[in-house]
Structures are given as C-alpha cells and as structure tokens.
N, C-alpha and C positions, 0 to 999 in steps of 0.2 A: 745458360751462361757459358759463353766460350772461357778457355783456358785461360790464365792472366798469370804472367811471371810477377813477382814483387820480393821486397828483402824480407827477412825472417824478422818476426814479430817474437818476443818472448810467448807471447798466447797461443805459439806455435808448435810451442816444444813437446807437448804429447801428440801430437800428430806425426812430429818427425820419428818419436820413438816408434811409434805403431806403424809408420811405411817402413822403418828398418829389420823392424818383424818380419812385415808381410813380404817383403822382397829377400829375405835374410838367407835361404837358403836354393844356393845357386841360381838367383836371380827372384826364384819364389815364395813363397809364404813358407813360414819358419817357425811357425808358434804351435805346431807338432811335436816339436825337439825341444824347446825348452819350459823349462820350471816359469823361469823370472823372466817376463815380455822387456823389459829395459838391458837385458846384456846386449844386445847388439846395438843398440844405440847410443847404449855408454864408449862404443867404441867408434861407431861409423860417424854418428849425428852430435849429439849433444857437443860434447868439448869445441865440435866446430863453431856450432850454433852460438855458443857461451860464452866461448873466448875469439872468435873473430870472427864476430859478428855482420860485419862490413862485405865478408865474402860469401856470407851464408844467405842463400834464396829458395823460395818454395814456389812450386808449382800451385796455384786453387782454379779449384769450377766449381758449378752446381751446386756438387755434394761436398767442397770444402777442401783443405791440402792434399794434395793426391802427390807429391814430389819433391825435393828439394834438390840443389847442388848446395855443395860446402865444401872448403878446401883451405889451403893456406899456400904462400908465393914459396915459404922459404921453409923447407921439411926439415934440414936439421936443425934450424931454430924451436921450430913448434915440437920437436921429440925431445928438447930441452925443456921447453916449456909445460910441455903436459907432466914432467918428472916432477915437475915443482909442483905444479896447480892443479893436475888433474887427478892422478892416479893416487897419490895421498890418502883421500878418502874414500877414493873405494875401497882401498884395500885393509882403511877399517872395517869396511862394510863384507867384504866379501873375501872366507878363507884361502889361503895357499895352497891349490891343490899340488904343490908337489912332489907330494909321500906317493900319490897312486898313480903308478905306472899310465901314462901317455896311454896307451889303447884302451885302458878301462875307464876314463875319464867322460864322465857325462857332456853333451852339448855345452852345459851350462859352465861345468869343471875348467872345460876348453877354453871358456871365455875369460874365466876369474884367473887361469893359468895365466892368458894374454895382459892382463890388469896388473897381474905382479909378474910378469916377466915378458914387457913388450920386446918385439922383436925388430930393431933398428932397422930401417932402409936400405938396399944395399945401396953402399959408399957411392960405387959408379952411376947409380941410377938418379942419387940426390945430389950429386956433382952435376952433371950431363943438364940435371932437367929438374931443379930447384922446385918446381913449385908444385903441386898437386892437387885433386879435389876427386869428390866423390859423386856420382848420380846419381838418386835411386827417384825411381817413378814407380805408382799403382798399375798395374794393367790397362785402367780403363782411360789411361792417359798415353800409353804407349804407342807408336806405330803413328801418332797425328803430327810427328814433326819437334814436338814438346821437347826432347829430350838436346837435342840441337839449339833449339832456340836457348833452352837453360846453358848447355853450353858456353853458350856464343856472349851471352848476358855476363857470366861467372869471369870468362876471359878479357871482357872489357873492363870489368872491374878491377880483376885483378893486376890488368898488363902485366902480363909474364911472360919472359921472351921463351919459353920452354914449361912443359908441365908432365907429369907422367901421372899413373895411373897402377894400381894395382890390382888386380882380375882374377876371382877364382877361377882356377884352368876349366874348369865342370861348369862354370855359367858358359855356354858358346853362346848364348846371345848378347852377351856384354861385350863378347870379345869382338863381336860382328858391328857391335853399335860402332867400339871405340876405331877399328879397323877401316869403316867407313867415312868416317870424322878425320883422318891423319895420323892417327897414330900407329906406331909402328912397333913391333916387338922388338923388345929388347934382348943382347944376348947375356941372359941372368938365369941360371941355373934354378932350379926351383920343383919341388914336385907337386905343390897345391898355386900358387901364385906364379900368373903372367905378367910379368913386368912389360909397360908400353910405353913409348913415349913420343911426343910430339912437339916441332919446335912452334913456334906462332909468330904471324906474320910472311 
C-alpha cells in the first residue's frame, strides 16, 4: 500500500502520540528519556489534533499512521486558546516542577515545566508570519517525497499567506527539510530553537 495523505480521524490519536515519541528527540525516537510516552504529544500533537481539527492530517501505508502535519493559521490566537482549553488539565494532572533547579530537571520535568509555564512565540515571528504547523514523519516514510506532499496538502488547507516553523537547532535534518521547502531563518535569538519562516504563494 502506497503512502495516502488523509485528515485526522479521532481513532488517530494514539498513533499521533507514538510518532511524537518516536521522532521526539532531535528528529529521533525519544522513549529512552522519558517516564510518560504522552508528554511530547501533549505538546506537539494532540491539542492540534483536538481542537483544530480541520488542519490536522496523517500520513498511512501498509503498516498504518506513520505521519501527520498539524498546525494553526493564527499563533496568538491558539496560545490564547490553549490557556483556556488545553493546559488546564494537564496541569491537574501533572506537577510544577519549578522548585528544582532547570539542569536537574528530568526529560519529563522539562515537559510538565513547559505545560505550566508555556513559552509565548516570539512577537516578531507571529507578527511576520501568523500561522504555523508541525511535521513529524516515521523513518520509513522519510526521504519518498511524503513530507512535501503533507506539506503542500496542510497549506492549501490552511491558505496562509505566511507560516513559520520552530526547529530544535540539534535536529539538522529538520532544518535541511524546512530549508529546502522555502523557508528561511529568521533573525530570532535563541540557543535551542531556530525560528523559520516562509511567505506562501
């Protein structure tokens, strides 16, 4: 069974958490470092999946979801939005780590930090280039073109006259993907996140 783009099915959602895993650490599998297989996708996947639903797609073949894109047009609306509807309950679900000191902070610490204390967009980047999204692909979906064609799908969907992009510096194959595709770095100060951005059309 060749590759097939489609929108996200709710009977999706544990597949999206498990590629956010396995792609979770600097582009590769990430369920070395954590406790709880769902922190990374309570942050990358779900809330997309959840609440905009419209913009959310998965990659399947053969073996079943190997991919999604998910994103939103307008980033300070949705960091509004996720204040209200998302973060809420995790953060009954998951403590404050911030009595312990930043470098001693477990994989998992790091995420629950992020859940109670997201870190806003910077201004210039969700000015310039309002809308955003995320890719993450399996391996054995990589390198066939997939990740362009998800792309291309996500933008017509969205018609967003601009989109940007946020990149751990240490993934360089993310950087290479998005570098290839149009976009362009931005100048955004940063020592773990590349800011990118691209206009459309």
């Amino acid at each position: 069974m060749a590759e097939r783009i489609r929108s996200f099915q709710p009977a999706d959602l544990e597949a999206g958490y498990a590629i956010s895993l396995a792609t979770g650490f600097e582009g590769g599998d990430a369920s070395h470092l954590y406790r709880d297989p769902r922190m990374m996708g309570h942050l990358y996947f779900a809330p997309y999946a959840l609440l905009e639903p419209a913009l959310a797609f998965v990659v399947e073949d053969g073996e079943g979801v190997a991919g999604f894109a998910v994103g939103t047009t307008d980033t300070d609306a949705w960091e509004g939005r996720l204040e209200r509807e998302w973060w809420p309950s995790l953060r009954g679900r998951y403590a404050d780590p911030c009595a312990i000191p930043a470098e001693a902070r477990t994989p998992d610490e790091r995420r629950a930090f992020m859940i109670h204390h997201p870190a806003p967009t910077p201004v210039s980047v969700a000015k310039a280039y309002p809308a955003h999204l995320h890719i993450n692909l399996l391996p054995r979906t990589q390198g066939h073109g997939v990740g362009s064609k998800l792309l291309d799908t996500w933008l017509a969907r969205a018609d967003a006259r601009s989109v940007h992009v946020g990149v751990n510096r240490a993934n360089k194959g993310a950087a290479v993907f998005w570098t290839a595709r149009g976009f362009e770095e931005l100048p955004v100060p940063g020592e773990r996140t590349l800011w990118m951005g691209r206009t459309v059309g």
